[in-house]
N, C-alpha and C positions, 0 to 999 in steps of 0.2 A: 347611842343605842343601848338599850338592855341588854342581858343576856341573850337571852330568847331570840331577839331581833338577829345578836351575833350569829346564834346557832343556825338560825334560818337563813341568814346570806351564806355560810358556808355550803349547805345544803343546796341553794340555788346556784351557786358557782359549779359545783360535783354534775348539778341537776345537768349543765351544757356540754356535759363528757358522754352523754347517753345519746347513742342514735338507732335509729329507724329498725329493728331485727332484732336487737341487744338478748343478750341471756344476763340477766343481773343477780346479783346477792343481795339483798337486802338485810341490813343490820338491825340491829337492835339496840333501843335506849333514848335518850329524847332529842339526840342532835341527829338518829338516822330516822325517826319518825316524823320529822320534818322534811328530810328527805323523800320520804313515802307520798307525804301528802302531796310534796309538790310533782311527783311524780304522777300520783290520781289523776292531778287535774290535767296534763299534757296527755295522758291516756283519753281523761272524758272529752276535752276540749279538741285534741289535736289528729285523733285516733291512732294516738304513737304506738308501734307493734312493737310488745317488746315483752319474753317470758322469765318471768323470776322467780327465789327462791328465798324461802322468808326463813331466818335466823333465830325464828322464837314464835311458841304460839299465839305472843301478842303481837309481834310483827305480821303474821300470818293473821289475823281477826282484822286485825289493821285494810290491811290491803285486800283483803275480798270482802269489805265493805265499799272501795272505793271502787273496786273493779277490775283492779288490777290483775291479769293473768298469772297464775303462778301454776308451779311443778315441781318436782322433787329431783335429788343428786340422782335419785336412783334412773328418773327418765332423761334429767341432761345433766348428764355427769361433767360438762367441761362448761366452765362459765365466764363473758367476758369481761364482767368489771364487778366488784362487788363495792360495794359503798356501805361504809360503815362509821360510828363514834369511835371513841376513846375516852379512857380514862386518864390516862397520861401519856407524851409523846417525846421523844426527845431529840436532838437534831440528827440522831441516825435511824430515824425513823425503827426506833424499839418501842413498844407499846406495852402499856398497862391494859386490860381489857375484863371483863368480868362483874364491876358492879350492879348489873342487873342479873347476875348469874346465868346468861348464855355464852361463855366464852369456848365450850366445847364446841356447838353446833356454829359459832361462828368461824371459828380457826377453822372445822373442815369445809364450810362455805368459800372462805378466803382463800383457802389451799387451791381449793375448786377453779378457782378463776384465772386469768392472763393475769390480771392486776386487783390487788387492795386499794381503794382508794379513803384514807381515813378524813371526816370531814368533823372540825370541834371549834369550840370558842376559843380566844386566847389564853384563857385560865390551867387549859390542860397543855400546854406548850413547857415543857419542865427541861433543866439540866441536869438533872439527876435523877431515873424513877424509884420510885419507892416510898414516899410520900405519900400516893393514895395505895390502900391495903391492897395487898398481892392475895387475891382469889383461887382457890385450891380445892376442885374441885374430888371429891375421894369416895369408893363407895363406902357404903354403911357397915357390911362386914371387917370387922377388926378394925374398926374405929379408934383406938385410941392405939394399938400397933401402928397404924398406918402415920397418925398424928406424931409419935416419937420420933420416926424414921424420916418422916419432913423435916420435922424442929432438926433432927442430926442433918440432914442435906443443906436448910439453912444457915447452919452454924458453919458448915464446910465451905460454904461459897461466901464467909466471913461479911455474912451479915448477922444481924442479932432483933431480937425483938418479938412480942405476942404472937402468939396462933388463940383464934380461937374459932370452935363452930359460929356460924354466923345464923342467929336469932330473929325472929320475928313475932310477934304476940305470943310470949313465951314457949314456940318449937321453934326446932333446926326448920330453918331455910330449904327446902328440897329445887333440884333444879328439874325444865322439862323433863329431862333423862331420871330425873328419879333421884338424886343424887346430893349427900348435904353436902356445905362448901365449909375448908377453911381459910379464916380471911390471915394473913400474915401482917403484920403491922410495923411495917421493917424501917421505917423513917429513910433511907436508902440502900440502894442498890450498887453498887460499886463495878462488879461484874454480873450483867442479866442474862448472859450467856453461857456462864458458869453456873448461876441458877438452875437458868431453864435446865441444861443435860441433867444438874443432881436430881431434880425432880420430875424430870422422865426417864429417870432409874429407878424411882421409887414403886412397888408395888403396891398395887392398894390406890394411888392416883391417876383416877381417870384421864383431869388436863388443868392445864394451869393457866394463870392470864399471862404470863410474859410471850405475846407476841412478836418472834425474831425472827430478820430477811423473811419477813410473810409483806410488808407494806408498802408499795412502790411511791406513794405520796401522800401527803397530806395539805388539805385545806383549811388554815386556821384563819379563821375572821377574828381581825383586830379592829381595835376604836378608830384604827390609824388606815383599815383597809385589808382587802384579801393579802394573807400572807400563805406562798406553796413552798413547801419543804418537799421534794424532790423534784420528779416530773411528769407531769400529767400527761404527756403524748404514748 
């Protein structure tokens, strides 16, 4: 199998955790957009009842193209399973999340729910996170105050390595919310939980991608087969 193919059977595995009523999350990025779609078609085909809540406004274009019913935290604020990618995972289900820069609107989606359920290929399955860039999301006022006082919170939770604004056809990156990102480029993470606290003391940082005790399991499709890092019930 390709990737793609990978990403898509985990997807269809997640897809057998949804039933009939469901309030879902819907993630963002290209292993939950596989997700979506296969979720369209059991909506067009099966007329599966079921109200969700999109994690980005390209997951949101996504899904009210296919049909999919959707609604906001603000009308169903408790939700029961949110299905989502990852950018890195590790066997205690800690998460890397943010390269497509929705990890704000996604962490309060996930918050939102009974359960996280992270669905990825086997390439994001890591023993150590920090290898793919840690995303930091900050507002625009006192922009480079705010950038010192990360680099200090990272240096304290004794990692080391680049911050920088993250670019795209020569501007900052801005996210839904409005918001440029910094990526951190830390090659590992040693303690992610010592992190995550320094950089939600920081002012000035809206949210950050280390996702922790947010994720009840994950679905990683291997060459070798479904592989579940926690439990799906």
């Amino acid at each position: 199998m390709n990737l793609e193919d990978l990403k898509r059977e985990a997807a269809a595995r997640a897809l057998t955790l949804v039933k009939d009523g469901m309030r879902l999350g819907l993630g963002t990025g290209s292993t939950a957009k596989h997700f979506v779609d296969l979720l369209g078609e059991r909506v067009a085909r099966e007329g599966l009842r079921v109200i969700c809540v999109p994690t980005s406004e390209a997951t949101r274009k996504q899904a009210e193209g296919l049909g999919i019913p959707l609604t906001t935290l603000d009308e169903t604020p408790e939700l029961d399973i949110t299905v989502d990618g990852t950018d890195e995972v590790d066997a205690k289900l800690r998460l890397i999340k943010g390269g497509g820069g929705a990890h704000l609107r996604e962490k309060i989606v996930a918050l939102a729910s009974k359960r996280m359920i992270v669905i990825a290929d086997e390439t994001k399955d890591v023993e150590t996170l920090g290898k793919f860039k840690l995303p930091i999301e900050v507002i625009p006022f006192g922009l480079e105050a705010t950038k010192r006082a990360v680099e200090a919170a990272i240096a304290a939770a004794g990692c080391s390595g680049g911050l920088a604004i993250r670019m795209k056809d020569g501007a900052p990156v801005r996210t839904d919310s409005g918001n440029p990102i910094l990526d951190a480029d830390l090659g590992r993470i040693p303690d992610p939980e010592g992190l995550a606290d320094r950089l939600d003391r920081v002012t000035g940082v809206v949210e950050h991608g280390l996702f922790i005790g947010i994720c009840s399991a994950a679905i990683l499709a291997t060459k070798d087969g479904i592989k579940v890092v926690g439990s799906l019930d």
